[in-house]
LOFI-199557 format. One record per residue (C-alpha): y, x, z. Coordinates in steps of 0.001 Angstrom, whole numbers, padded with zeros to 6 digits, always signed. Each point is the difference from the previous one (the first is absolute). Layout:
! residues N
YXZ...
***
This chain:
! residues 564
-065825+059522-026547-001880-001517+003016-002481+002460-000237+001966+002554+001898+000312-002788+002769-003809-000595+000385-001530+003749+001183+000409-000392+003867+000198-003249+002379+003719-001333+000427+001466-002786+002516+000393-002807-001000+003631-001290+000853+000555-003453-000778+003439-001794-000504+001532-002864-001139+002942+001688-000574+000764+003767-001059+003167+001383-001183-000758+002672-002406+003316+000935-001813+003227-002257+000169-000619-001971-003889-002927-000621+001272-000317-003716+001822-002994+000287+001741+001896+000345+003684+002401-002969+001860+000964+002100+003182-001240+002635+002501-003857-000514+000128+000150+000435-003766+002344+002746+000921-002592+001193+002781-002895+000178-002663+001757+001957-002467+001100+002402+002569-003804+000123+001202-001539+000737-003506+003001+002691-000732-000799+001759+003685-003990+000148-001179+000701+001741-003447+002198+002654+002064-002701+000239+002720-003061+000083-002980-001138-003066+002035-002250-001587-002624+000852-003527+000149-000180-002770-002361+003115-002795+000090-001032-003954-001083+002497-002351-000544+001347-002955-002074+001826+000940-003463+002752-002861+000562+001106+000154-003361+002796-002560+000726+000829+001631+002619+001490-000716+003257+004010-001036-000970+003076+001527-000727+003043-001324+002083+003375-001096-001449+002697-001045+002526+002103-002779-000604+003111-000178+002589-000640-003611+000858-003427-000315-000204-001221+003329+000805-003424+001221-001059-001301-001368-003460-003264+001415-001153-000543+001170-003888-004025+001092-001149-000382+003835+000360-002613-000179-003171-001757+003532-000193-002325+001441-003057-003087+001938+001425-000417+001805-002905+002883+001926+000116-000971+001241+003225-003653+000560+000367-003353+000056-001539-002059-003342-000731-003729+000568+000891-002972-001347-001600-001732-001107+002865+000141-003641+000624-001546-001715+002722-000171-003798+000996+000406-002083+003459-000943-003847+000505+002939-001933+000500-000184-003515-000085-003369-000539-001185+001042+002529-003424-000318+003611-000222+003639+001474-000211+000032+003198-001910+002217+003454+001433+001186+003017-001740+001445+002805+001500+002631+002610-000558-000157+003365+000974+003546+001647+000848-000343+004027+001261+002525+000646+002887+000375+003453+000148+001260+002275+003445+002212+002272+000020-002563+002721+000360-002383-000729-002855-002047-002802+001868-001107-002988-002525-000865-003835+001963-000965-002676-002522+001339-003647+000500-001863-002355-001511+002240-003635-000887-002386-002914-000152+001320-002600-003017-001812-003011-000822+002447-000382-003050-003302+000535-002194-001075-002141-003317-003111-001285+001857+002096-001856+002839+001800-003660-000441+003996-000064+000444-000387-000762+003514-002274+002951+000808+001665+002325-002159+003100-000408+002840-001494+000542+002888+000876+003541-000018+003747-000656-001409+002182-000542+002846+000156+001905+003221-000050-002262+003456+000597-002823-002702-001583-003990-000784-001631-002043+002954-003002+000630+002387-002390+000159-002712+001334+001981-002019+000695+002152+003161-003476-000071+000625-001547+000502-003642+002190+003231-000288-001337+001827+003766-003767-001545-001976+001303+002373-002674+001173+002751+002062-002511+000216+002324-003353-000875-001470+001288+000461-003511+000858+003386+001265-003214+000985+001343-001716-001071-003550+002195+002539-001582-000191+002564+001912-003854-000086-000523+000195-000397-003648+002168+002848-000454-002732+001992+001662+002039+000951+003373-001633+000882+002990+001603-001610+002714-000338+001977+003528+002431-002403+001848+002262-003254-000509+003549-000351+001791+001485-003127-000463+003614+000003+000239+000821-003131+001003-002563-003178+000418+000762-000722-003743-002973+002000-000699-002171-000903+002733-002768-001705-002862-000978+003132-001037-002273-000108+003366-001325-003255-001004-001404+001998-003222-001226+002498+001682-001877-002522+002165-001270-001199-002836-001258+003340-001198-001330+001110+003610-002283-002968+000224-003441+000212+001795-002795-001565-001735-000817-003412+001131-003294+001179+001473+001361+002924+002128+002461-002546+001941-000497-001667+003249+000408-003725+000373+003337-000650+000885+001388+002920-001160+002657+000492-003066-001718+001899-002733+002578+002671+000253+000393+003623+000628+003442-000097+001578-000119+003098+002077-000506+001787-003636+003026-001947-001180+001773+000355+002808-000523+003668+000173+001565+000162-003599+003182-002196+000788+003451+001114+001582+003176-002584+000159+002837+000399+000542+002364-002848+001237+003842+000308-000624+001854-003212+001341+000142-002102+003253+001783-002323-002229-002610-003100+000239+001170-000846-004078-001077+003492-000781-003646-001270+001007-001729-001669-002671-001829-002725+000844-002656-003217-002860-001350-002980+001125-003581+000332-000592-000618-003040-002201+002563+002138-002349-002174+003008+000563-002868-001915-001281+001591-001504-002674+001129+003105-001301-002603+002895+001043-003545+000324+000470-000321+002857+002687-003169+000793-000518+000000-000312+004038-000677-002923+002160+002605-002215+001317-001319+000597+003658+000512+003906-000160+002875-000335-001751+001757-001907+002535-001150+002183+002737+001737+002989-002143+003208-001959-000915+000501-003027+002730-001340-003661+000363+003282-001611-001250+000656+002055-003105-000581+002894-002002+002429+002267+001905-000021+003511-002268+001220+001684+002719-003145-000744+002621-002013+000542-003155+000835+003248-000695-000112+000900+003958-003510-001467+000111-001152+002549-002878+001953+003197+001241-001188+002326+002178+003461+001486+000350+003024-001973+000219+003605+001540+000505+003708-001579+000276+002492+001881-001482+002238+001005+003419-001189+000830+003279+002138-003274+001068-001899-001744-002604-003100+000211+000830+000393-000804+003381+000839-003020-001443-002640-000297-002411-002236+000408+002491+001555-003109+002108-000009-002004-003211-003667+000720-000727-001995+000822+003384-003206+001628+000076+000606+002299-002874+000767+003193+000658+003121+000808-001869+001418+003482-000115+003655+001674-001552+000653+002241-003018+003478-000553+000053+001759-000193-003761+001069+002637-002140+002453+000989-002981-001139+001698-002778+002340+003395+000611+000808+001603-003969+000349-004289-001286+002863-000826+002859+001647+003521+000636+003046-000283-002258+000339+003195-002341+002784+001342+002136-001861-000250+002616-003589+001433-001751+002114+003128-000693+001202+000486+003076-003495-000194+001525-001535+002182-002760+002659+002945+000798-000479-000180+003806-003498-001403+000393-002513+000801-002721-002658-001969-000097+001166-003026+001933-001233-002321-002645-003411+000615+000611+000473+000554+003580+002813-002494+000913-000569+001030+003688+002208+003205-000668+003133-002310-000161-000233+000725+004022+001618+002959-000645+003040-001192-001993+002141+000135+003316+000098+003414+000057-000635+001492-003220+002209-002146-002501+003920+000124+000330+002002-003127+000639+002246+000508-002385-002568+000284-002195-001140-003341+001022+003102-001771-000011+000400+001232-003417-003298-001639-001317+000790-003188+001486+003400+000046-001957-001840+000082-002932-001695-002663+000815+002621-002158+001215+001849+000156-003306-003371-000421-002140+000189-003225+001810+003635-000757+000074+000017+000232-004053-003608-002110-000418+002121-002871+002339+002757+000069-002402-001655-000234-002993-002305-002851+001401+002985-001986+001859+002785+001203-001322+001441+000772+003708+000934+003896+000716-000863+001064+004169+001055+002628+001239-001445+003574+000571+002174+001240+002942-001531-003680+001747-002562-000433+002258-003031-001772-001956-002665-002633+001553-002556-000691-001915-002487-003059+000266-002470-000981-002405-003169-002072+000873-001736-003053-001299+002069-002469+000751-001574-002640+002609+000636-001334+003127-001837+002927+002627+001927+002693-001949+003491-001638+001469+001930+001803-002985+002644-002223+001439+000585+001279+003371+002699+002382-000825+001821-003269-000823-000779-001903+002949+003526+000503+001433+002657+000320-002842+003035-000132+002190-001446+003353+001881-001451+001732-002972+003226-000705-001823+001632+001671+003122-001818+002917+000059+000258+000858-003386+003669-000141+000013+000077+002429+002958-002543+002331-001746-000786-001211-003398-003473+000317-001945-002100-001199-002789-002982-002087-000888-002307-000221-002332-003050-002520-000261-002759-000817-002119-003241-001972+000256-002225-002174-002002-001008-003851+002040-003185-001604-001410+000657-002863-002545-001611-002295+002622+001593+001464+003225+002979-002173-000190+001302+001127+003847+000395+003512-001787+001962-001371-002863+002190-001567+001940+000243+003212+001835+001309+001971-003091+002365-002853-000863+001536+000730+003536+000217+003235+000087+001827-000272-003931+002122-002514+001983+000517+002602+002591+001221+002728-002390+002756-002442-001406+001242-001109+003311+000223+004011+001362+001607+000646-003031+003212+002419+000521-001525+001217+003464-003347+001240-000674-001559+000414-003189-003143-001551-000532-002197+000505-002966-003317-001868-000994-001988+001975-002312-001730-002441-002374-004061+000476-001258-000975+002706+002758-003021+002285-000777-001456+003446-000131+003202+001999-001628+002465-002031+002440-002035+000896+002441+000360+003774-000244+004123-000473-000557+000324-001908+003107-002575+001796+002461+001815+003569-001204+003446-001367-000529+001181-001995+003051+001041+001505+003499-001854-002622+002206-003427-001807-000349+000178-002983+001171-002486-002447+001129-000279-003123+001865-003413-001792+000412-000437-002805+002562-002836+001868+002716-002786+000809-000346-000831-001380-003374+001143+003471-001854-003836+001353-000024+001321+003353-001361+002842+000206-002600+000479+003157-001974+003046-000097-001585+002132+001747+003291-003164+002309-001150+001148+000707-003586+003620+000600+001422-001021+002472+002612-000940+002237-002547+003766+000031-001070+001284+000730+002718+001212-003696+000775-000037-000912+003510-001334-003746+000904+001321-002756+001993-002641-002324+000847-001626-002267+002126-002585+001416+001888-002918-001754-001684-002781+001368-002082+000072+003844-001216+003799+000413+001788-001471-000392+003568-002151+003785-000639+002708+001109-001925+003193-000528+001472+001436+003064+002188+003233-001736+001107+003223+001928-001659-002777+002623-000839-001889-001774-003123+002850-003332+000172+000554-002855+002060-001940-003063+001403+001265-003064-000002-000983-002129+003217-003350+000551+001492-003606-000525-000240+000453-003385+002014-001240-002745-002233+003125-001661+000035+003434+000015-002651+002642-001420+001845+001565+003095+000773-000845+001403-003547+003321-000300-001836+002070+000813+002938-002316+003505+000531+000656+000144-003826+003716-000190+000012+000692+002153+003205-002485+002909-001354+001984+000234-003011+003812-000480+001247-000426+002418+002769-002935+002229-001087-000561+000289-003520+002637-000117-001665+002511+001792+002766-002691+002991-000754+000126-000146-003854+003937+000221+000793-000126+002448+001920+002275+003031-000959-003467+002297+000681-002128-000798-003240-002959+002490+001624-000438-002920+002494-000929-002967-002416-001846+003153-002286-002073+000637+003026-001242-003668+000112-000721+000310-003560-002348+002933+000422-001501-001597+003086-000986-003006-002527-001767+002820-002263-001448+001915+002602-001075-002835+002414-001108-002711-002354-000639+000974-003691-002287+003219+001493-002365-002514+001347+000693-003658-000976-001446+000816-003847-003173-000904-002269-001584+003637+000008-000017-000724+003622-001490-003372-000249-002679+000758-002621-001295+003200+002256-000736-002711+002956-000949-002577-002591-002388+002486-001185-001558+001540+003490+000325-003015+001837-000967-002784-002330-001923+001485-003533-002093+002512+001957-001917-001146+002775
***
């Protein structure tokens, strides 16, 4: 079955997360999202790529929510081999002195136009392994920093093995994320000089080649989403096969930062915003950094309603997503109002049968739904009860949430056992509903089914965000802070609303929040003129999910970064 894989030279798109289908737990949140939504793009574009990741067999976790005590994590154990193909290839990596043995399994995602990418899932759960090897491929962003660090080992250099035993011919490497960034420090070790044909004093390496081979891309300001070992754990755990002095010119004197490693080896290196990699670049100067900002994948987050509706009036937007421009003029708004409806109950009944509690259609919706940690501020809608309470009771409306925190993130556990607090103590004025174990399916409901996107990060550390992305394409307007993707993409009472300004600064946040939506937003969804909240609706579609989608993002990716 890999054969069909192996004819012509593929990217090779590493990730330490990937969210293939929702049963399968191989994704936490929106990079994972991100990379499935890449790999599904490049089997509708024919791009040939090839997808590496981690086969988390255990998982990432599924949520329960206990009133009191709010989040309580259960396993989210997941077989393989229902899913996918094992391989026969096996390949080993020196960890700790031993040589740790990897599998892989191949799962096909296929596009919506024929187009076939293989995803290979590296597993050390193998015979040959220990117990303590055996789970270093288990649990997703799980254990301590050596585990941490054995599993981007795996993923990275254990990735590169594969790939070369399966007999792929590798024309480039992005690394999504710097949880791959030690694939370059295997392909230093394969584009070494001889010892004879380098110059005293300098490294026996041929990092222009490597270099040349390598793009990154970094997705977080967020200094926790930067992975950082002390060396003496480096060398306790790996040998690089590269000198300590080169390595810490790549990756930093004080530690291996995976980050400055994988912008040492990468010719190109992009944020994931235009706002972001400003940023990036102030974070990191002297690299050059550049912006491919995110995408959706269009057929995945266009509910069926909506996929219709598109098909009748604009044939072929699913390959070319760009011909949602044109959805202003050419599709009805009845029409449009009509598919959201559909939506809106789809998500109305999935509430109930999860909670138990019945909203109402003829209500104005706000969704919000987010990992749950401290720069996402889920709980600025709440910062003011007494005025939120007052404005719902002059024009009332609905919430829904949902959101996974970390098992270690305890700020964002407490967050969720707030906001459950907050949703007793509104109780009888506005309805608030918590959806428990978000993921992939809830996704779709919420993105489609709500009136409102809502989102709320504390400036600037939203690189991108995509999930005001995934509701453009339903026609749901956003309400946002202008951080990340939202700063290109908002078109004020065109596309939705901005809450605040670009200032670096929230004091003002929840009051900008609370007077947008009692005098704007919801006075306009009110309104006795439906056409005029319809008309904001197709501004989302035509404005934002025309341009702000993968297809979009893989054709730069591809020009800009894979062929140079």
């Amino acid at each position: 079955m890999i054969d069909e894989f192996i004819h012509e030279p593929r990217i090779g798109y590493f990730s330490m997360e990937i969210a293939l289908r929702n049963d399968i737990q191989t994704y936490a949140g929106g990079l994972g999202i991100l990379a499935g939504d890449t790999v599904r793009s490049a089997a509708d574009l024919q791009l040939p790529i090839v997808a590496v990741s981690l086969v988390s067999r255990a998982g990432y976790f599924r949520q329960e929510l206990d009133p009191i005590e709010g989040q309580v994590e259960r396993p989210a154990v997941w077989e393989p081999r229902e899913r996918m193909r094992q391989l026969e290839a096996k390949i080993a990596v020196p960890i700790e002195g031993r040589p740790v043995w990897i599998g892989a399994w191949l799962y096909v995602l296929e596009g919506q136009l024929g187009g076939r990418e293989p995803v290979l899932l590296l597993d050390t759960d193998l015979d040959e392994n220990g117990q303590e090897d055996r789970e270093i491929t288990h649990h997703l962003y799980g254990g301590d920093q050596r585990y941490r660090l054995k599993q981007e080992i795996v993923l990275g250099i254990g990735g590169v093995r594969m790939l070369q035993a399966l007999g792929f011919e590798i024309r480039h490497y992005h690394l999504n994320e710097g949880h791959s960034a030690m694939l370059g420090l295997e392909l230093l070790r394969r584009f070494s000089y001889r010892p004879e044909d380098v110059r005293p004093g300098e490294p026996p390496y041929d990092l222009p080649r490597v270099r040349e081979l390598c793009s990154f891309t970094t997705h977080t300001p967020v200094e926790a989403g930067h992975d950082r070992f002390d060396y003496s754990l480096v060398q306790s755990v790996l040998d690089t096969g590269v000198d300590l002095a080169t390595l810490k010119h790549l990756a930093g004197d004080d530690n291996l930062n995976m980050t400055r490693l994988a912008l040492g080896l990468s010719d190109f290196v992009n944020g994931v915003a235009k706002r972001h990699a400003e940023i990036s670049h102030k974070m990191f100067p002297g690299y050059q950094v550049h912006a491919i900002t995110n995408g959706v994948h269009p057929f995945t987050w266009a509910a069926e309603s909506f996929r219709k509706l598109y098909n009748r009036y604009l044939p072929s937007w699913c390959h070319e997503p760009e011909l949602l421009v044109r959805a202003d003029c050419c599709i009805p708004e009845g029409e449009i109002w009509e598919a959201h409806c559909r939506c809106k109950l789809d998500l109305i009944e999935h509430v109930q049968s999860l909670t138990g509690i019945r909203l109402e259609a003829d209500i104005p919706l706000i969704g919000f739904a987010r990992r749950m940690t401290a720069y996402k501020r889920p709980d600025l809608l709440f910062s003011d009860l007494a005025r939120l309470s007052a404005i719902a009771r002059q024009r009332p409306f609905q919430v829904v949430l949902a959101g996974k925190a970390h098992p270690h993130d305890g700020g964002g556990k407490e967050l969720i056992r707030q906001l459950l607090a907050h949703s007793r103590a509104l109780a009888g004025i506005l309805r608030v509903v918590y959806l428990p174990d978000y993921d992939m399916d809830i996704a779709r409901l919420m993105v489609a089914g709500v009136d409102v996107w809502l989102n709320t990060p504390l400036r600037p550390l939203e690189a991108s965000g995509t999930s005001g992305m995934k509701a453009a394409f339903n026609g749901v307007p956003s309400l946002s802070v202008l951080d990340g993707w939202w700063i290109e993409g908002c078109i004020e009472g065109v596309t939705g609303w901005a809450v605040g300004d670009t200032v670096e600064a929230d004091a003002t946040d929840a009051a900008s929040l609370y007077d947008k939506l009692e005098q704007v937003v919801l006075p306009l969804y009110d309104s006795k003129d439906p056409a005029r909240w319809t008309k904001v609706m197709k501004g989302a579609i035509s404005k934002n999910a025309s341009y702000f989608n993968s297809h979009r993002m893989m054709r730069r990716y591809a020009t800009e970064a894979y062929i140079r």
